[in-house]
VOVEXDREN-736822 format. One line per 8 residues: number of its first residue (from 1); their letters; for each residue x, y, z of C-alpha. Coordinates in Angstrom, 3 decimals, padded with zeros to 6 digits. Layout:
# VOVEXDREN-736822
NUM	a	X Y Z | ...
***
This chain:
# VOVEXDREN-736822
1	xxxxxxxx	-043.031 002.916 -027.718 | -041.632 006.438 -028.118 | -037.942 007.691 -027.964 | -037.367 010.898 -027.129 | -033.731 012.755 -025.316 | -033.280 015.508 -022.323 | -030.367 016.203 -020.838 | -029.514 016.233 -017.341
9	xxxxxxxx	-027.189 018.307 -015.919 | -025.503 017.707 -011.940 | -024.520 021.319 -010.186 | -021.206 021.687 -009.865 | -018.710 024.174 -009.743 | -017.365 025.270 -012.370 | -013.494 025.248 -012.688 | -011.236 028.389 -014.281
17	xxxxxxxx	-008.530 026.976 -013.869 | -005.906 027.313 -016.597 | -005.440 024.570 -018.708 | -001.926 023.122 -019.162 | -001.154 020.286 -021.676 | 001.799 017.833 -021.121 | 002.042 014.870 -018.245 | 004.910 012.321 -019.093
25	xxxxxxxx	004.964 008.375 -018.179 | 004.159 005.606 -020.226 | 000.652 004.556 -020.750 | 000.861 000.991 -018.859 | -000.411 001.227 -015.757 | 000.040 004.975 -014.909 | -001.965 005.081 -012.262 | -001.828 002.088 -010.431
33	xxxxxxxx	000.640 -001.479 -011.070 | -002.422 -003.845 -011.647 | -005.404 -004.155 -013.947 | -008.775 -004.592 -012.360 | -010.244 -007.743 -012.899 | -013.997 -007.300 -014.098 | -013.492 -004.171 -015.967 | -013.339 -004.615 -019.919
41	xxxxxxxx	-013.305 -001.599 -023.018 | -015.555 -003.251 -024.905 | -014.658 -000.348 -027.766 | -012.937 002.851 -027.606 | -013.234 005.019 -030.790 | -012.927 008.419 -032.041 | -015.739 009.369 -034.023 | -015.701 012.812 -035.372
49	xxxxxxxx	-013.970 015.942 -034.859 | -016.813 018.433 -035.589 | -018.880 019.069 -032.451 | -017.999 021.556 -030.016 | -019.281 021.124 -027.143 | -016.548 021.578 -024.311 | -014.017 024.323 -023.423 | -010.495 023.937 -021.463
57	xxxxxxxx	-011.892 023.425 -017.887 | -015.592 022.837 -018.192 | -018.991 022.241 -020.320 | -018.832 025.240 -022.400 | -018.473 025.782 -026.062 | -015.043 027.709 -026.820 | -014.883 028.057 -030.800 | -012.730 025.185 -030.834
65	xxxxxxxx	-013.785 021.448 -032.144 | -013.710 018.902 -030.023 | -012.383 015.221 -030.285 | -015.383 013.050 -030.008 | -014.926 009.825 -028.481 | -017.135 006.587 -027.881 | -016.439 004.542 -024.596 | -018.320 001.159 -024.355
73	xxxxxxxx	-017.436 -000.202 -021.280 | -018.404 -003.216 -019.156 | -018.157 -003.612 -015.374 | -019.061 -006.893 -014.172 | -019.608 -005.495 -010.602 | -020.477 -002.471 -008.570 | -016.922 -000.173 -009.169 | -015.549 002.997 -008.464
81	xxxxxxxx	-014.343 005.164 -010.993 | -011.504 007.197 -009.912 | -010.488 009.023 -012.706 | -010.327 008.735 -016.731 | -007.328 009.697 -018.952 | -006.905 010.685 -022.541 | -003.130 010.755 -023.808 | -002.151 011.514 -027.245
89	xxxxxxxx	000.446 009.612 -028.680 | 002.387 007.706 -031.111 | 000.870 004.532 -032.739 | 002.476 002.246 -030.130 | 000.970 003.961 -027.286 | 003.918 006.148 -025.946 | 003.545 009.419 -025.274 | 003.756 011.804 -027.766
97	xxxxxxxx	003.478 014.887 -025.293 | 000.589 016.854 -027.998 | -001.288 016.168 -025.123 | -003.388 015.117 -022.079 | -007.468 015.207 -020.836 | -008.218 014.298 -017.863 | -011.357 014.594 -014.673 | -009.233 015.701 -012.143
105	xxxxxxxx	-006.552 018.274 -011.447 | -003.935 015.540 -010.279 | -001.309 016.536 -012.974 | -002.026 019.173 -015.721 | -004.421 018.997 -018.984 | -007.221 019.675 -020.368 | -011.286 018.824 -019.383 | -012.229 015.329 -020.892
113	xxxxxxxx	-016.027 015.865 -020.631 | -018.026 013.003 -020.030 | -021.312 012.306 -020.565 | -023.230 008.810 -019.929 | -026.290 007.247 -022.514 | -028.854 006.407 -020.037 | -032.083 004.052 -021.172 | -034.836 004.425 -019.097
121	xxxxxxxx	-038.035 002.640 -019.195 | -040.825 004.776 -018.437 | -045.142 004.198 -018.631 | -045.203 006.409 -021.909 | -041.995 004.151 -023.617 | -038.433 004.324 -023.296 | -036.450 007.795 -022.767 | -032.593 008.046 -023.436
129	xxxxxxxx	-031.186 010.545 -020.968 | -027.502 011.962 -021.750 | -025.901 012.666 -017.962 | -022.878 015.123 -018.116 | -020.404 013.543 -015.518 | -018.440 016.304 -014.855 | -019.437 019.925 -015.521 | -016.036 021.035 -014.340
137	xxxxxxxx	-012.660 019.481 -013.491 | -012.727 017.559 -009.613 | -010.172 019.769 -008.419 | -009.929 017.470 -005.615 | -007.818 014.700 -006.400 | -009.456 012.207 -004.660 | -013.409 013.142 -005.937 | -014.355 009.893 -008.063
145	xxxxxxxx	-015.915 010.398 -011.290 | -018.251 007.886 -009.758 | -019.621 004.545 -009.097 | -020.804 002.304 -012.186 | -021.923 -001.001 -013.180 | -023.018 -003.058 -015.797 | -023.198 -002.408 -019.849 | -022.039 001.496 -020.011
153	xxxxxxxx	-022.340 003.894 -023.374 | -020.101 006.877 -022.527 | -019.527 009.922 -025.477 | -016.211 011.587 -024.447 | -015.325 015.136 -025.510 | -011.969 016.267 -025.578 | -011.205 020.102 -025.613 | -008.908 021.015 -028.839
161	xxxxxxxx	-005.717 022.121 -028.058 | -004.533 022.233 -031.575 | -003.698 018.435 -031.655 | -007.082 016.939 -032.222 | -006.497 015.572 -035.374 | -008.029 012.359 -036.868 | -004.549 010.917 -038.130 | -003.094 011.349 -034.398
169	xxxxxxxx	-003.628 008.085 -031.671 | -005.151 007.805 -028.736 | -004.910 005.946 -025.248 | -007.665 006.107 -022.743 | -006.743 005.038 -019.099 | -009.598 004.052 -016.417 | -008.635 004.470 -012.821 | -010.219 002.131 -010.141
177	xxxxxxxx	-009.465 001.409 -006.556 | -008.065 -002.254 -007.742 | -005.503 -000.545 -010.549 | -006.084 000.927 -013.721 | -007.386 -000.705 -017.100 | -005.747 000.844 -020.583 | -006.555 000.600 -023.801 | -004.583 000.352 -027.425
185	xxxxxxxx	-003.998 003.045 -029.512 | -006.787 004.078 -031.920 | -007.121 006.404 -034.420 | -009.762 007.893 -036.700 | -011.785 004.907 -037.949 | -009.231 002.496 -036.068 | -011.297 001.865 -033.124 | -010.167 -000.852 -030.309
193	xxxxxxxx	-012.661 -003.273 -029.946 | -013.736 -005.980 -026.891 | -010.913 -008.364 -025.954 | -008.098 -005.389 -025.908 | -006.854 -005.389 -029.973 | -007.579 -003.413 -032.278 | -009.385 -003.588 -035.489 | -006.506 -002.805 -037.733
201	xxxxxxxx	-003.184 -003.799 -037.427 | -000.691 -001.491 -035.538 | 002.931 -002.048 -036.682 | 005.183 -003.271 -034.524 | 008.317 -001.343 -033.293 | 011.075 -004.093 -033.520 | 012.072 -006.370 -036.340 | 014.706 -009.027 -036.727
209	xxxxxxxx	017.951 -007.955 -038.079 | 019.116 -009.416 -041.756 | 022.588 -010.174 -042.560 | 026.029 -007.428 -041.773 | 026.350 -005.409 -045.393 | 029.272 -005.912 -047.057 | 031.340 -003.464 -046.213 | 031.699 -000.741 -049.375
217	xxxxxxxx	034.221 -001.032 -051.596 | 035.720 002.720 -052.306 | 037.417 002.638 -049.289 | 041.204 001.726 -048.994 | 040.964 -000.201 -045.763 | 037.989 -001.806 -045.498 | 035.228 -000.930 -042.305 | 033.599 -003.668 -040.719
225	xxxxxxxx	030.644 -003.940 -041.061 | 027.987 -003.290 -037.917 | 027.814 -005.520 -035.753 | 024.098 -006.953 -035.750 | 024.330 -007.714 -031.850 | 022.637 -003.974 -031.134 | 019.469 -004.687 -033.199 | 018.737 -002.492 -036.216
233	xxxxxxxx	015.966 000.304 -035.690 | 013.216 -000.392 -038.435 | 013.184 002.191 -040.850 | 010.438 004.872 -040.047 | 006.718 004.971 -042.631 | 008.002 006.482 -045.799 | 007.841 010.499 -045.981 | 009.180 012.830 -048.636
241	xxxxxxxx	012.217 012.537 -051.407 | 015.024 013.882 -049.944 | 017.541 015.575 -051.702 | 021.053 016.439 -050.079 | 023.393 019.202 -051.739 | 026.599 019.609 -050.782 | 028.525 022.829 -051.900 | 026.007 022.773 -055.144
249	xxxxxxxx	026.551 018.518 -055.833 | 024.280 017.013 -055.260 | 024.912 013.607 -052.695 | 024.051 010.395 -054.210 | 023.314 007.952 -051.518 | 023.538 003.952 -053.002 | 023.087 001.841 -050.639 | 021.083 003.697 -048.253
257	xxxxxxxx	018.467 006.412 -048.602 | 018.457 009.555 -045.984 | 015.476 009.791 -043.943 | 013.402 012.258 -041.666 | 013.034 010.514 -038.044 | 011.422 012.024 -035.151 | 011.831 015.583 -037.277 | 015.828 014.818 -037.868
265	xxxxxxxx	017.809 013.791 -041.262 | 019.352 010.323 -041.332 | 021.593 009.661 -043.624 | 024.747 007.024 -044.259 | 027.496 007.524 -041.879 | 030.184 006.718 -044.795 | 028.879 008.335 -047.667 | 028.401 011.750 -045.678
273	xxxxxxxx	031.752 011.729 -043.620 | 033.682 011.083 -047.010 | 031.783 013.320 -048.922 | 033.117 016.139 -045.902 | 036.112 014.967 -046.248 | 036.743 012.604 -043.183 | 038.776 009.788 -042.915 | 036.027 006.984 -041.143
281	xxxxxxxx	036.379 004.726 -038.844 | 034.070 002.104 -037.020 | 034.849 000.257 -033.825 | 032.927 -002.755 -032.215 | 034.025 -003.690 -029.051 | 031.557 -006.342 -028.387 | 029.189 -003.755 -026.215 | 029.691 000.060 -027.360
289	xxxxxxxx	029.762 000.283 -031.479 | 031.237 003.647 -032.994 | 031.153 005.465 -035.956 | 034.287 008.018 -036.069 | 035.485 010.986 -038.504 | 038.424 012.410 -038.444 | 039.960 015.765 -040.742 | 042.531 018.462 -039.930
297	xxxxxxxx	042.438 017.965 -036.154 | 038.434 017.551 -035.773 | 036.879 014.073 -034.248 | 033.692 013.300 -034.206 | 032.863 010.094 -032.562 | 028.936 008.774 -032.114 | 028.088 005.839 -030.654 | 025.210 003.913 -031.875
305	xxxxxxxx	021.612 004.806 -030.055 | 023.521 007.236 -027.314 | 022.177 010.950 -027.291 | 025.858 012.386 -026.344 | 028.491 012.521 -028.894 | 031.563 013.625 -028.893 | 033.873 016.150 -030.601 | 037.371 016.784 -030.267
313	xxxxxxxx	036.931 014.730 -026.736 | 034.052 017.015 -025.461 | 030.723 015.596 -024.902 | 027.767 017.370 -027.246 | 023.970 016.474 -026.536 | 022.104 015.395 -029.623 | 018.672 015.680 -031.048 | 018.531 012.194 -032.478
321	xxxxxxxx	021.035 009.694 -031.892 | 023.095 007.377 -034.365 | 021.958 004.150 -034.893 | 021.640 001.419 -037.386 | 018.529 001.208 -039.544 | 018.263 -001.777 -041.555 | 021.450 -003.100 -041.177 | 022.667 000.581 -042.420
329	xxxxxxxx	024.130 003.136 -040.342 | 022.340 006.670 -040.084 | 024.194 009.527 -038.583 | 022.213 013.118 -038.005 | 023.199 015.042 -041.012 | 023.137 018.124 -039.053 | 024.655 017.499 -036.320 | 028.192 016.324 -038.583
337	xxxxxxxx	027.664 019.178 -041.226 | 027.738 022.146 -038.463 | 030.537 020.798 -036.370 | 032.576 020.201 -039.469 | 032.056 024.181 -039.867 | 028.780 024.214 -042.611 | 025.741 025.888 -042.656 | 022.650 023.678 -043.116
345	xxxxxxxx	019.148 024.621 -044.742 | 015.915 023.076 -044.718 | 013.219 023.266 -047.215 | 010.103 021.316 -047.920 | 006.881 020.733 -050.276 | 005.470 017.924 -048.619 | 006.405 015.601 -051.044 | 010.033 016.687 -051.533
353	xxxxxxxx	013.010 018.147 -049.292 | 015.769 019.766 -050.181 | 018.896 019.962 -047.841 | 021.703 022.171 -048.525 | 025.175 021.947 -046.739 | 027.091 025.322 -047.957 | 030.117 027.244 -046.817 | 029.414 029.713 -043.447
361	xxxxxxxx	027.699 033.357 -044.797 | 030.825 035.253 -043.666 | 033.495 033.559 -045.563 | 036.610 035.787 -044.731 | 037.999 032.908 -042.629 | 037.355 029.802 -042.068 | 035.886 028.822 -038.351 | 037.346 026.584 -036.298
369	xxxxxxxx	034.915 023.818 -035.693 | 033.688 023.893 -031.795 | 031.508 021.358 -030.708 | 027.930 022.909 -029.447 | 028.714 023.604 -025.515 | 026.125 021.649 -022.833 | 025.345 024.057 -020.170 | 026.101 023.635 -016.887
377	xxxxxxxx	023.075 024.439 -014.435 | 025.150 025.067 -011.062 | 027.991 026.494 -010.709 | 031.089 024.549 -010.530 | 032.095 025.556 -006.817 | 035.781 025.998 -005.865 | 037.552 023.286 -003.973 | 035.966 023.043 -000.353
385	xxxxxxxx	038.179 023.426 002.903 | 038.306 020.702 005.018 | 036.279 020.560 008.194 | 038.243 021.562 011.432 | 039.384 017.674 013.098 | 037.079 016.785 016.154 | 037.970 013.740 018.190 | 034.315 011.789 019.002
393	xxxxxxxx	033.465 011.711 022.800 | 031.022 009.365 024.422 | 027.685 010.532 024.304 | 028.385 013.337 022.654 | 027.322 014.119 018.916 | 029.049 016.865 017.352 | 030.323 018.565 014.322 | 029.901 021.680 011.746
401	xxxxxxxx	027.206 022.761 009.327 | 028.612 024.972 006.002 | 027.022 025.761 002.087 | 028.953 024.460 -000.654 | 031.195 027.353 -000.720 | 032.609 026.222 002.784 | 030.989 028.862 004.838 | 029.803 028.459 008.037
409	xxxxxxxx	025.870 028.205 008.852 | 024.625 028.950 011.586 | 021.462 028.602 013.739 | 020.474 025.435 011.752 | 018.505 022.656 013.497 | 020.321 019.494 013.915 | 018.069 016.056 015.045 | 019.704 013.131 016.591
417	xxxxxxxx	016.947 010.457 016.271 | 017.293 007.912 018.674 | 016.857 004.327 016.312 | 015.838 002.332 019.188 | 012.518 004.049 020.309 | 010.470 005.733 017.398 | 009.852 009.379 016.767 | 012.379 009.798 019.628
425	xxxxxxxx	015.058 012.898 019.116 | 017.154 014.947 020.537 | 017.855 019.051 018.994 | 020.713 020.971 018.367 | 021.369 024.420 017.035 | 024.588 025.425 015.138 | 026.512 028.597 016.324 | 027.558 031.741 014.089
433	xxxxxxxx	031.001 028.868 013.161 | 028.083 026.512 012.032 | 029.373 024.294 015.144 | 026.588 022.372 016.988 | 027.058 019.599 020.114 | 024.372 017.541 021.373 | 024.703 015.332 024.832 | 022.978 012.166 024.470
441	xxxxxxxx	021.819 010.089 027.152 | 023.352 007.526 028.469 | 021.282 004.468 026.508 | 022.419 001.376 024.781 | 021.076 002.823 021.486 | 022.560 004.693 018.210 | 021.733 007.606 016.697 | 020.877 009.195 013.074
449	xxxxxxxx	021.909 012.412 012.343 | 019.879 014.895 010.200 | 019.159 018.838 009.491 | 016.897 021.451 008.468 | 017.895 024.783 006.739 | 015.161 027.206 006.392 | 016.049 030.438 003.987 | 014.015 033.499 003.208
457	xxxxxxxx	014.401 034.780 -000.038 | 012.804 038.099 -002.118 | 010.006 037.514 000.827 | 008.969 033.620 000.989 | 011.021 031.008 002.825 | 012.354 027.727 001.475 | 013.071 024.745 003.251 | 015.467 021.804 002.565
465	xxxxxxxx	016.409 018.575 004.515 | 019.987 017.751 004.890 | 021.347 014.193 005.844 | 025.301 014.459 006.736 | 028.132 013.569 005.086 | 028.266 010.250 006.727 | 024.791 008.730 007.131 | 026.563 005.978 009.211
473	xxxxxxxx	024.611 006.095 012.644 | 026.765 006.786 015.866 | 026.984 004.477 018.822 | 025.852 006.816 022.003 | 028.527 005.248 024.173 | 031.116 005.881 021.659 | 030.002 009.568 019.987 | 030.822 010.831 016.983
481	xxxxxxxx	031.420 013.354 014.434 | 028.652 014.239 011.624 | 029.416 017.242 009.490 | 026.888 018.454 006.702 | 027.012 020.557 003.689 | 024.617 022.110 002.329 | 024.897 021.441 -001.603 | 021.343 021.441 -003.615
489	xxxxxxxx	018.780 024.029 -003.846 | 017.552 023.033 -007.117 | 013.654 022.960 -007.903 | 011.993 022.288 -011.567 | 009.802 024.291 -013.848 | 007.040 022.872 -015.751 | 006.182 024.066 -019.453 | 002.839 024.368 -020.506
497	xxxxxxxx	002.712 024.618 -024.965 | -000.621 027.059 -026.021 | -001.412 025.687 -029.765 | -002.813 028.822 -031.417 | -003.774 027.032 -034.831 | -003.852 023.588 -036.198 | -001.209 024.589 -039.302 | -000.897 021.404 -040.680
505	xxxxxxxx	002.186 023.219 -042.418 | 003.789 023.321 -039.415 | 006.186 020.692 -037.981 | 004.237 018.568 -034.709 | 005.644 019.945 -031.775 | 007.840 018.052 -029.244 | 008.959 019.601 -025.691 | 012.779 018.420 -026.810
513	xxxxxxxx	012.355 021.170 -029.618 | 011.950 024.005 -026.909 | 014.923 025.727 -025.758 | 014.405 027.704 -022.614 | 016.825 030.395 -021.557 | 017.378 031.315 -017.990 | 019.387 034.604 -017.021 | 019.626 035.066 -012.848
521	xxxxxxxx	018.535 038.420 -011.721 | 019.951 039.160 -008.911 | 021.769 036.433 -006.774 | 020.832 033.312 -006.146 | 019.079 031.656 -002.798 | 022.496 031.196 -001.465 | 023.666 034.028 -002.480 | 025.867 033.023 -005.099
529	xxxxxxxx	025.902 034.754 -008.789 | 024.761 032.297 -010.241 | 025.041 031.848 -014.387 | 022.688 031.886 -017.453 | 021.384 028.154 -017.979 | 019.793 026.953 -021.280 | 018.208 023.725 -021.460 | 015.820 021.827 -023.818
537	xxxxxxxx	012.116 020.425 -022.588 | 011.688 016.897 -021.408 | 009.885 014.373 -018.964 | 010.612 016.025 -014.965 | 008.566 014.478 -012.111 | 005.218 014.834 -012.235 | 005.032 016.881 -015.903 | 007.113 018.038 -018.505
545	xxxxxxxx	009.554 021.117 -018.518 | 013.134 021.577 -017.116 | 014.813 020.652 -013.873 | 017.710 021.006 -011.812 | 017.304 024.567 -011.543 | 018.989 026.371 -008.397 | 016.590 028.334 -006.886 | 016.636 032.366 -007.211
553	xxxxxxxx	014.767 035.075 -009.542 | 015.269 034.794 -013.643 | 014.617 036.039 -016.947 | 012.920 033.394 -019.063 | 012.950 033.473 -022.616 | 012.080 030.565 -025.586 | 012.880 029.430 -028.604 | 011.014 026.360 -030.739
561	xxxxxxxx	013.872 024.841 -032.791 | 012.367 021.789 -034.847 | 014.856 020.451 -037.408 | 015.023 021.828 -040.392 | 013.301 024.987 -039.450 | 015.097 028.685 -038.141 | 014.822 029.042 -034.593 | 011.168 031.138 -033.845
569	xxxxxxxx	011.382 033.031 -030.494 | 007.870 032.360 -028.837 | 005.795 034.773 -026.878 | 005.937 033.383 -022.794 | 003.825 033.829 -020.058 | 004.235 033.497 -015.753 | 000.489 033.474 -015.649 | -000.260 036.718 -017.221
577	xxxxxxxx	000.120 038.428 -020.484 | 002.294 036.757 -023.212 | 005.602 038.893 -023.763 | 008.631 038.478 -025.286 | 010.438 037.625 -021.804 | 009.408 037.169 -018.332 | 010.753 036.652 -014.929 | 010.008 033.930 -012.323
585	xxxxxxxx	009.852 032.871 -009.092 | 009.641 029.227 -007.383 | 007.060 028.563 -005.164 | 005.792 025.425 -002.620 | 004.357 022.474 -004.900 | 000.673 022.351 -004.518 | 000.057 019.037 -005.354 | 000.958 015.291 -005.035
593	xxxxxxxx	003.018 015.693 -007.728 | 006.751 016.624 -006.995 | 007.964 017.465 -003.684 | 010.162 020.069 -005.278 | 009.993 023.759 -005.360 | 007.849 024.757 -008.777 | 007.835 027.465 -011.254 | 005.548 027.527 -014.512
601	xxxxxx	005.983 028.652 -018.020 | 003.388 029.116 -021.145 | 004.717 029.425 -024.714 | 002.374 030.477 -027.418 | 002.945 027.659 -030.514 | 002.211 029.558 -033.649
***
């Protein structure tokens, strides 16, 4: 018999869309709460990165390499496939955010293309036909890649984004009508094989805590020790010799060696708040344990695995959180060293780093330490007036409508749904004192009382449900009072990273290294002023980017901030050119998503 190879090729559309890069969740499940029974990765490996054979949205080469994957999968029966997943991320399988491929267009990402290994028996011998899947992206969410069965060979390419790299993991997610089947995390000649393992040993992210250290002798009053009832992180893979200087001395750390986690110094709680010149301090009381410095009027208290500290009372986000690594506790270096008034520098070989804590550059006085302020994203409103007393009356609901800033709103729709018979209500409309009255028959029923405010702003409207400040139903025979206020206009913005290079000089990006600056132009949807908000990236619903953002017109610029690097302003786009700023708008979500209002951001990653 002869072997020979075509390609086939189904017509499709092809999609333009633009590609975006991060989705958030954990792998397990993501899709749906069960696992399909019948459906088994037989092996799921990544074997090369040297083919290029698809671009961001569809089959065509784009000068970048592609990761090439090999899918063997086995479907005891007849099944729908609704959708397959790529996720980079770390070796346990949680999400790294360098990145997502995916068939459809349910969240953002890139194409994965996928094309099936088909034997056919024909007269002249056997013929192996390789069937792209999908040309394009299914923009429609609920398109199927398709229906399968039996002993499957599938080669999956993933578009580079500037992640692909053979040292990075992998996750591959299967959608089906029954739930979703996902596999372990692979790597570069680490493939998972049948049965759900893999064929090398992934380390595991807990490990049993050893015996409380004694506690170290150079201080006057002893510490106790920590308290091995919060379990000690294991210490992270080993990565370069660090070397701490402070005020040209070197540190010498003992008993405990600093380390880089999750891009952020480690090191010994003691030996770095003596060495500053704090008096230390650490309290266990049984739940909560605390490490605490105090000099010259400054406090700095962190408790063990909690991202807020605190200094001089006031609460400070951090980076990386204390916590207690091999029965040793790590504090970010940091994060101590500039609120005790230093400057910190960063520099690295790859082998070696060098960290040096030195006096401010303008040294004509010294600064008082101020903890790094957390921005507020509303503004805090001045105290609200009462509502004018009403006195309920049977059959009779009633009450006022007003914004935050206690003024009235009128010719707002106000629903009195009858909870007796369904889909049965009665409207109101507020006056210009944001007063409304509805009569309600006379039935032995009670009613719910809800809103709608509609607002047009710079030319679109926005719409927002309110429920009233006492969701308590009424009783028709006896009344009542329901007054609302109108108090969140907030939507989100999701963040889409461009990778322009795969530097391998550069640190690995993480969303919580981006800060985004927001500066209102113009006043706000409820035509307040409004305030500049900066916030860092992280998980919002449906995506990564920032949330809680009050809805009006701003100024968006960026800034990547990975530790132990000087902050790099990065080019951003709204959908068009890259520039140094841009301003945005918040629009309907189009998807399945979020039901909040959306805006969208690109940042160029050198």
């Amino acid at each position: 018999m002869t072997k020979k190879s075509k390609t086939i090729i189904h017509s499709a559309a092809l999609s333009s869309v633009l590609a975006g890069v991060i989705a958030f969740g954990g792998i397990a499940a993501a899709f749906g709460e069960t696992v399909p029974t019948g459906v088994e990765i037989k092996e799921f490996s990544l074997l090369d990165t040297a083919t290029d054979v698809v671009g961001a949205a569809d089959f065509t080469p784009e000068g970048n390499k592609d990761g090439h994957f090999k899918l063997l999968l086995n479907l005891a029966n007849k099944t729908m496939i609704k959708s397959v997943v790529l996720r980079s991320t770390d070796d346990y399988g949680k999400d790294n955010y360098q990145g997502v491929w995916r068939t459809n267009r349910v969240t953002t990402g890139w194409l994965l293309g996928i094309v099936q290994d088909k034997t056919v028996v024909t007269p002249s011998g056997t013929t192996h036909e390789s069937e792209i899947i999908n040309p394009g992206f299914r923009k429609d969410v609920k398109e199927p890649v398709g229906e399968f069965e039996g002993n499957l060979t599938f080669d999956l390419y993933a578009s580079n984004n500037g992640t692909i790299k053979e040292t990075q993991s992998y996750v591959l997610e299967i959608e089906t009508p029954e739930g979703t089947v996902v596999s372990k995390p692979i790597k570069y000649k680490k493939p998972m094989t049948s049965g759900g393992t893999s064929s090398t040993s992934t380390p595991s992210p807990t490990t049993t805590p050893s015996p409380s250290p004694t506690p170290a002798p150079t201080i006057p009053t002893p510490i106790p020790s920590p308290n091995p009832s919060t379990p000690p992180v294991p210490a992270p893979t080993q990565g370069p010799t660090i070397h701490v200087w402070l005020l040209g001395q070197e540190l010498q750390f003992e008993d405990a060696k600093p380390i880089i986690k999750d891009g952020s110094t480690l090191v010994p709680f003691r030996k770095l708040f003596e060495s500053l010149g704090f008096s230390v301090n650490w309290v266990d009381n049984g739940t909560t344990q605390k490490a605490i410095g105090t000099k010259n009027g400054l406090t700095i208290e962190l408790t063990m695995n909690s991202s807020t500290a605190k200094v001089n009372g006031k609460d400070v986000s951090l980076t990386i959180p204390a916590q207690i690594i091999d029965n040793h506790t790590m504090v970010p270096l940091r994060f101590v060293a500039e609120n005790s008034g230093y400057q910190v520098t960063y520099a690295s070989d790859g082998t070696t780093a060098t960290i040096r804590i030195e006096e401010p550059t303008d040294t004509s006085s010294t600064p008082e330490p101020t903890p790094v302020p957390v921005p507020v994203p509303t503004p805090v409103p001045a105290p609200i007036p009462d509502f004018p007393k009403e006195t309920a009356e049977p059959y009779l609901a009633k009450g006022y409508v007003r914004d935050i800033q206690g003024h009235p709103l009128p010719d707002i729709v106000v629903y009195a749904d009858n909870t007796l018979l369904y889909d049965s209500n009665i409207i109101g409309v507020t006056d210009e004192n944001g007063h409304y009255e509805i009569e309600l028959p006379q039935l032995a029923t009670s009613w719910s009382m809800s809103a709608d405010i509609t607002k047009s702003f710079n030319g679109k409207k926005y719409k927002f449900h309110l429920e009233s400040d006492n969701e308590v139903p009424l009783t028709g025979s006896k009344g009542g009072v329901r007054n609302f206020t109108w108090t969140n206009f907030n939507g989100q913005i999701y963040i889409y990273p461009f990778f322009t290079s795969s530097d391998d000089s550069m640190p690995e990006f993480d969303l919580s290294d981006l800060e985004v600056t927001l500066t209102p132009v113009g006043p706000l949807l409820d035509g307040s002023t409004g305030q500049t908000i900066i916030k860092r990236g992280g998980p919002v619903i449906g995506g990564g980017g920032i949330d809680e953002i009050p809805i009006g017109k701003y100024k968006a610029t960026a800034r990547w901030m990975p530790e132990g690097y000087a902050p790099m302003p990065l080019p951003i786009s709204h959908g068009g050119a890259y520039s140094n700023s841009v301003e945005i708008e918040f629009r309907e979500p189009n998807g399945v998503n979020t039901s909040k209002y959306l805006s969208e951001l690109e940042v160029k990653i050198p």
